[in-house]
Biotite code that builds the C-alpha atoms (Angstrom):
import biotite.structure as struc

atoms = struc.array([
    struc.Atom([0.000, 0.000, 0.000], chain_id="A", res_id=1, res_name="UNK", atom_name="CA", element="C"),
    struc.Atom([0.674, 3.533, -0.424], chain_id="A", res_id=2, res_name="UNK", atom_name="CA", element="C"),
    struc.Atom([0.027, 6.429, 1.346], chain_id="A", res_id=3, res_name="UNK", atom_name="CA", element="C"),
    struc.Atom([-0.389, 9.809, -0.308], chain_id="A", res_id=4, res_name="UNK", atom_name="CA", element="C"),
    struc.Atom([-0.637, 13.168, 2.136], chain_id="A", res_id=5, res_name="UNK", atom_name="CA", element="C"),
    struc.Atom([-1.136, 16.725, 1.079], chain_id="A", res_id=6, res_name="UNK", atom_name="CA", element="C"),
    struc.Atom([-1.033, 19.620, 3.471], chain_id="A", res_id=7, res_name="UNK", atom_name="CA", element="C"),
    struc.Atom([-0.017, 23.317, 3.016], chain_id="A", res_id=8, res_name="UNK", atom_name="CA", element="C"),
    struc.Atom([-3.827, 24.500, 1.876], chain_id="A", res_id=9, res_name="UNK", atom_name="CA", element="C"),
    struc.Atom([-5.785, 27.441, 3.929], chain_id="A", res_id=10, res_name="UNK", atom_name="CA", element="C"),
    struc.Atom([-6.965, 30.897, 2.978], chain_id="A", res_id=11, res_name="UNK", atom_name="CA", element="C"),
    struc.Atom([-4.408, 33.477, 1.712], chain_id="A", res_id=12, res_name="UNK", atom_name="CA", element="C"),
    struc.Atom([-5.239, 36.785, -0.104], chain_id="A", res_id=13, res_name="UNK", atom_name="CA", element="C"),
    struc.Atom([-4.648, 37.807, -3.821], chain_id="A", res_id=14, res_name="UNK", atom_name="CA", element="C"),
    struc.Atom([-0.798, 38.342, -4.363], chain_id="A", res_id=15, res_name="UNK", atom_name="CA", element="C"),
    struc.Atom([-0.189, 36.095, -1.109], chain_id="A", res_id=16, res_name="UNK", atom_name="CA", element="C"),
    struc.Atom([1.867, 32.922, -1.251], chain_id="A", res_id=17, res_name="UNK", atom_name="CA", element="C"),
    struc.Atom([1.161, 28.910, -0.127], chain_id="A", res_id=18, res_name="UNK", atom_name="CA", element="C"),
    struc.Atom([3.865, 26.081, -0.029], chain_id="A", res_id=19, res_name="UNK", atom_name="CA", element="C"),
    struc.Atom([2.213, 22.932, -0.579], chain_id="A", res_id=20, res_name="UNK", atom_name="CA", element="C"),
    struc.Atom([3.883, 19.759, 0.385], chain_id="A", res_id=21, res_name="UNK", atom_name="CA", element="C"),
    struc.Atom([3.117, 16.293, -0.590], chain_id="A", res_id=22, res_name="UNK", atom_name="CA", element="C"),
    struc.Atom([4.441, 13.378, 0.752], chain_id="A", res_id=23, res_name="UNK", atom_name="CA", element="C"),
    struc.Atom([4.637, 9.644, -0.378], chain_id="A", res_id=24, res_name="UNK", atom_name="CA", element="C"),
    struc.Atom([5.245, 6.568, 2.356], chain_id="A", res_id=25, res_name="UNK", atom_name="CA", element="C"),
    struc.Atom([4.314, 2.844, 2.600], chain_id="A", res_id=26, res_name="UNK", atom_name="CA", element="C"),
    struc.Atom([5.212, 0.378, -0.183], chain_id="A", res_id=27, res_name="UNK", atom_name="CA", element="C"),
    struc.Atom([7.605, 3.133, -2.082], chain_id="A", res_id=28, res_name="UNK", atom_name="CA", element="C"),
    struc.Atom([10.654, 1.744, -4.542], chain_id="A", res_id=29, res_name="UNK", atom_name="CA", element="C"),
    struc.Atom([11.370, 3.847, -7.287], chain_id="A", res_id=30, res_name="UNK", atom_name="CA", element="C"),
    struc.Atom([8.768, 6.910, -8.198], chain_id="A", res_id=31, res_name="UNK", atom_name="CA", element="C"),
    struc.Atom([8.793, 8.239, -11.005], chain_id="A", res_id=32, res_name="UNK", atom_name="CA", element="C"),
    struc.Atom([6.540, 10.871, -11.588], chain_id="A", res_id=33, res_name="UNK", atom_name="CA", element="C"),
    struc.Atom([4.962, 13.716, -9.085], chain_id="A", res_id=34, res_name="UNK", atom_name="CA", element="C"),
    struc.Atom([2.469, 15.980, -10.197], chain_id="A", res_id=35, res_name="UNK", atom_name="CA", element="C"),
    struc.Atom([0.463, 18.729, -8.588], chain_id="A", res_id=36, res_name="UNK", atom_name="CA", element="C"),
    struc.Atom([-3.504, 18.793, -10.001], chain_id="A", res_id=37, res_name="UNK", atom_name="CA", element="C"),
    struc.Atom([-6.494, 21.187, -8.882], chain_id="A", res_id=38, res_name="UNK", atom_name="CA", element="C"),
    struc.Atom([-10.093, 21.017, -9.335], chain_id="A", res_id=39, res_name="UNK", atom_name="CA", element="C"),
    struc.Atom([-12.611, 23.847, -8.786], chain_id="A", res_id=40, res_name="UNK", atom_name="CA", element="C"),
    struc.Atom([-16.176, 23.621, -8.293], chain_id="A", res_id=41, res_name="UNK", atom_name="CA", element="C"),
    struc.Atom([-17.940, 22.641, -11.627], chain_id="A", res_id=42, res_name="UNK", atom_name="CA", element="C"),
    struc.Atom([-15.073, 22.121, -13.505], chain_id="A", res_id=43, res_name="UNK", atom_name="CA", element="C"),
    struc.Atom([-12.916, 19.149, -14.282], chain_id="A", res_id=44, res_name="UNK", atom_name="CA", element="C"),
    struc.Atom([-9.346, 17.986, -12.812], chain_id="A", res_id=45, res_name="UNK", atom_name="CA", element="C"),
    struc.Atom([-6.581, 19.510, -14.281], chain_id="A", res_id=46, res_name="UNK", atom_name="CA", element="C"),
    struc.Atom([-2.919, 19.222, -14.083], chain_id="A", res_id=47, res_name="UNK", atom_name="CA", element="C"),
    struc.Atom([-0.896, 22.412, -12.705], chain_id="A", res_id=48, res_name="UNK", atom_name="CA", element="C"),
    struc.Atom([2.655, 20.932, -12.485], chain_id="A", res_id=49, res_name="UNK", atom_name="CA", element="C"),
    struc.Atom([4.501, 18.111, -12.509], chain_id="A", res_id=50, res_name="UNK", atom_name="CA", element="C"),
    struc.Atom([7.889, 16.701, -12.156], chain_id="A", res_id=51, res_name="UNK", atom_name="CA", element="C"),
    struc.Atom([9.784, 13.540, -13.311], chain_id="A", res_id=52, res_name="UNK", atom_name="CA", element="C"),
    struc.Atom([12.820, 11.646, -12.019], chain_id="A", res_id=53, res_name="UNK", atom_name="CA", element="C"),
    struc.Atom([15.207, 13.176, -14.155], chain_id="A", res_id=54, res_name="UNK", atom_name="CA", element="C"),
    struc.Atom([14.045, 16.789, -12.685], chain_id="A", res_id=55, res_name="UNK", atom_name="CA", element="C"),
    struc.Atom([11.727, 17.501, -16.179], chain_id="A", res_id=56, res_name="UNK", atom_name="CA", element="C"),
    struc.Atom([9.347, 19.702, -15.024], chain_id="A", res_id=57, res_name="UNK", atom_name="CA", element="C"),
    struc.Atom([5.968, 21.034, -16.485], chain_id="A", res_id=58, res_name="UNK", atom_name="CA", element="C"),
    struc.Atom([3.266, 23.820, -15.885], chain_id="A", res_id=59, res_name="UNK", atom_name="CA", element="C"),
    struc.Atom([0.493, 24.709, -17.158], chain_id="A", res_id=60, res_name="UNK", atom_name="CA", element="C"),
    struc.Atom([0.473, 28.000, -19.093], chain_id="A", res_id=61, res_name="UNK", atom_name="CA", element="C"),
    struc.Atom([-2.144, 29.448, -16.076], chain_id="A", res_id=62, res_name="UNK", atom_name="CA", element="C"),
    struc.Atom([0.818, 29.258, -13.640], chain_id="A", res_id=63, res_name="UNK", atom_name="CA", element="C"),
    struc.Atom([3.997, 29.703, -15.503], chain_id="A", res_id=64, res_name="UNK", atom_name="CA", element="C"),
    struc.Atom([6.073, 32.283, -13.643], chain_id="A", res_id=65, res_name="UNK", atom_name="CA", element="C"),
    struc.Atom([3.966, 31.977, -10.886], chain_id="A", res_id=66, res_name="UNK", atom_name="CA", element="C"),
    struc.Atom([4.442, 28.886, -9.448], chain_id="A", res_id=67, res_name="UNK", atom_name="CA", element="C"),
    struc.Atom([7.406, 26.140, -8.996], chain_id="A", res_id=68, res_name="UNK", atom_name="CA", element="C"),
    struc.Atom([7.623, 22.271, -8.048], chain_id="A", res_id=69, res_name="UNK", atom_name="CA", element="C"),
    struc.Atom([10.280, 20.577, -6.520], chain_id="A", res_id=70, res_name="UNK", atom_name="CA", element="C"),
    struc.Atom([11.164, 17.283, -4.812], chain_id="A", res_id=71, res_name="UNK", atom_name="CA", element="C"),
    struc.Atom([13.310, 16.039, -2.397], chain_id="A", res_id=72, res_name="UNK", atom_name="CA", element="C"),
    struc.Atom([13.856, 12.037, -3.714], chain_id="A", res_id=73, res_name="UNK", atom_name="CA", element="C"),
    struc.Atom([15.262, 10.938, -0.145], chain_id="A", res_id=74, res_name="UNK", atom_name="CA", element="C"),
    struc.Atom([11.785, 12.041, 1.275], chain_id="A", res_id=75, res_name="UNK", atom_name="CA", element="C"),
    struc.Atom([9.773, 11.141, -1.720], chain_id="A", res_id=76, res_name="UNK", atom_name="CA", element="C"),
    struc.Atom([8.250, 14.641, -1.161], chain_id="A", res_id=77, res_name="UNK", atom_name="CA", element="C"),
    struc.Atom([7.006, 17.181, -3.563], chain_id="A", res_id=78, res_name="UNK", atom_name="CA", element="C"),
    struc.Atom([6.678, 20.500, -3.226], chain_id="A", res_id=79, res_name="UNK", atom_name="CA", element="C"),
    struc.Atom([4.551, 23.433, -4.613], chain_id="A", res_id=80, res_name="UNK", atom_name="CA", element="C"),
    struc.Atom([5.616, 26.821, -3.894], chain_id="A", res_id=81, res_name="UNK", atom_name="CA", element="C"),
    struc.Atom([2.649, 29.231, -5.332], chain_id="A", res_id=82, res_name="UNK", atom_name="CA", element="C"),
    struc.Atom([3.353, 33.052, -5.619], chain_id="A", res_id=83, res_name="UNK", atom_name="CA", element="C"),
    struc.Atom([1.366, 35.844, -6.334], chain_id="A", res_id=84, res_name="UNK", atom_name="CA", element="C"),
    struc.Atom([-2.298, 33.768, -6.161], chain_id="A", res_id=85, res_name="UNK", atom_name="CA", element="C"),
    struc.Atom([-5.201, 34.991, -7.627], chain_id="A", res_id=86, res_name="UNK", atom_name="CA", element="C"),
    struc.Atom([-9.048, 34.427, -7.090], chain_id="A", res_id=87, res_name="UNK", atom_name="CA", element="C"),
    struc.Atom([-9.382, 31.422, -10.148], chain_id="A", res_id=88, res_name="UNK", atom_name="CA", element="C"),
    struc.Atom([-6.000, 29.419, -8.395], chain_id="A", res_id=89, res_name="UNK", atom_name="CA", element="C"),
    struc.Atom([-8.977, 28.872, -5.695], chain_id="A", res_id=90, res_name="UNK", atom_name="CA", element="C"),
    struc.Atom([-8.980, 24.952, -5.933], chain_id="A", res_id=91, res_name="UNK", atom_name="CA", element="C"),
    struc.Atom([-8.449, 21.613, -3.881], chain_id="A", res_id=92, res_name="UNK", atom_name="CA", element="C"),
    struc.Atom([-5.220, 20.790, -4.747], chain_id="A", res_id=93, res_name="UNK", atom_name="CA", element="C"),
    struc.Atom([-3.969, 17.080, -5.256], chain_id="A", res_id=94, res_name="UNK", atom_name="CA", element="C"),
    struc.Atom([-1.046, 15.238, -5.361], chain_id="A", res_id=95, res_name="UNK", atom_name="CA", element="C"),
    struc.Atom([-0.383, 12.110, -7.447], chain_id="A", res_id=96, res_name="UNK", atom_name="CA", element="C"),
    struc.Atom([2.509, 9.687, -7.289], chain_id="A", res_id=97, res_name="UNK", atom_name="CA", element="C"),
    struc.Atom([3.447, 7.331, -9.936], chain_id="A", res_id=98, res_name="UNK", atom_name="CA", element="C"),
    struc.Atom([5.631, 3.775, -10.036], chain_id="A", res_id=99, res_name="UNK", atom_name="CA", element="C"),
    struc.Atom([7.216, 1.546, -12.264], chain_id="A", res_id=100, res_name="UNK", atom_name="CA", element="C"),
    struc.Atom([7.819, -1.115, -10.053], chain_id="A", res_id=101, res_name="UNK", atom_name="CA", element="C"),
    struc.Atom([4.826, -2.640, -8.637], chain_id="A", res_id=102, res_name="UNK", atom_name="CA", element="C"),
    struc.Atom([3.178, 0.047, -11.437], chain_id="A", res_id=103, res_name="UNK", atom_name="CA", element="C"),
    struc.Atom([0.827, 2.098, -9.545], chain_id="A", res_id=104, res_name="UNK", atom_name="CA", element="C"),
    struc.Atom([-0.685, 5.477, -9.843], chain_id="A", res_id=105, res_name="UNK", atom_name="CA", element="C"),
    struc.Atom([-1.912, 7.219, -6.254], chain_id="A", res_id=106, res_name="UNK", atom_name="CA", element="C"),
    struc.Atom([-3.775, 10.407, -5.136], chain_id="A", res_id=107, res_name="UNK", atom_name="CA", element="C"),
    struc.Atom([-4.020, 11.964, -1.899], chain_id="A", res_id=108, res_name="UNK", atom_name="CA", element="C"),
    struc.Atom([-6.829, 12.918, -0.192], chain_id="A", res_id=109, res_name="UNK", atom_name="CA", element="C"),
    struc.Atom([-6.468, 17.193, -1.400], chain_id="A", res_id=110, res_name="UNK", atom_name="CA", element="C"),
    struc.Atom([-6.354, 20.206, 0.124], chain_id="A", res_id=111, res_name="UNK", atom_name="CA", element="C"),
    struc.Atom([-7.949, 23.145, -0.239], chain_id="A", res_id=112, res_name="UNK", atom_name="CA", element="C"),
    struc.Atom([-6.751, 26.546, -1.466], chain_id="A", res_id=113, res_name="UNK", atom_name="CA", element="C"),
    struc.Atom([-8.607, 29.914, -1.022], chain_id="A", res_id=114, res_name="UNK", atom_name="CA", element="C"),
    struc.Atom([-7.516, 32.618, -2.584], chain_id="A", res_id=115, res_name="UNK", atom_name="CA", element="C"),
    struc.Atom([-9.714, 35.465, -1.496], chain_id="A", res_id=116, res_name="UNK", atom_name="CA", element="C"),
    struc.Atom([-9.759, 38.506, -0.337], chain_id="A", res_id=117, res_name="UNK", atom_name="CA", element="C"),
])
């Protein structure tokens, strides 16, 4: 089994900053893949950034700039520093971990962002 946890969420104002952290424990051997996904009310799940073994790293064109992903390997953590937030960033926030070996795919449980004056 593995366990996904997110934390880092709350409420934080337009222009204000969040670190979200994400971290991976349980049956862990060699990840692969972290990404950072959101989904607001009504609307579908979509990827925000992600981050491969190699250090590859993608964003979508909403944050570029804005935000950055990181990950510390010895902690099978990933991070998600988010700068100047504005009102549509307003989402829960998941994480998802990926493996080769046993080949798995795993979410967390989210958190929420607020970005509101």
């Amino acid at each position: 089994q593995v366990q996904v946890v997110e934390s880092g969420g709350g409420l934080v104002q337009p222009g204000g900053s969040l670190r979200l952290s994400c971290a991976a424990s349980g049956s862990i051997f060699n990840i692969y893949y972290m990404g950072w996904y959101r989904q607001a009310p009504g609307k579908q799940r979509e990827l925000v950034a992600d981050i491969f073994d190699g250090g590859n790293t993608n964003y979508t064109d909403t944050v570029k700039g804005r935000f950055t992903i990181s990950r510390d390997n010895a902690k099978n953590t990933v991070y998600l520093q988010m700068n100047s937030l504005k009102p549509e960033d307003t989402a829960v926030y998941y994480c998802n971990v990926r493996q080769i070996r046993p080949q798995g795919s795993y979410w967390g449980q989210g958190t929420q962002v607020t970005v509101s004056s």
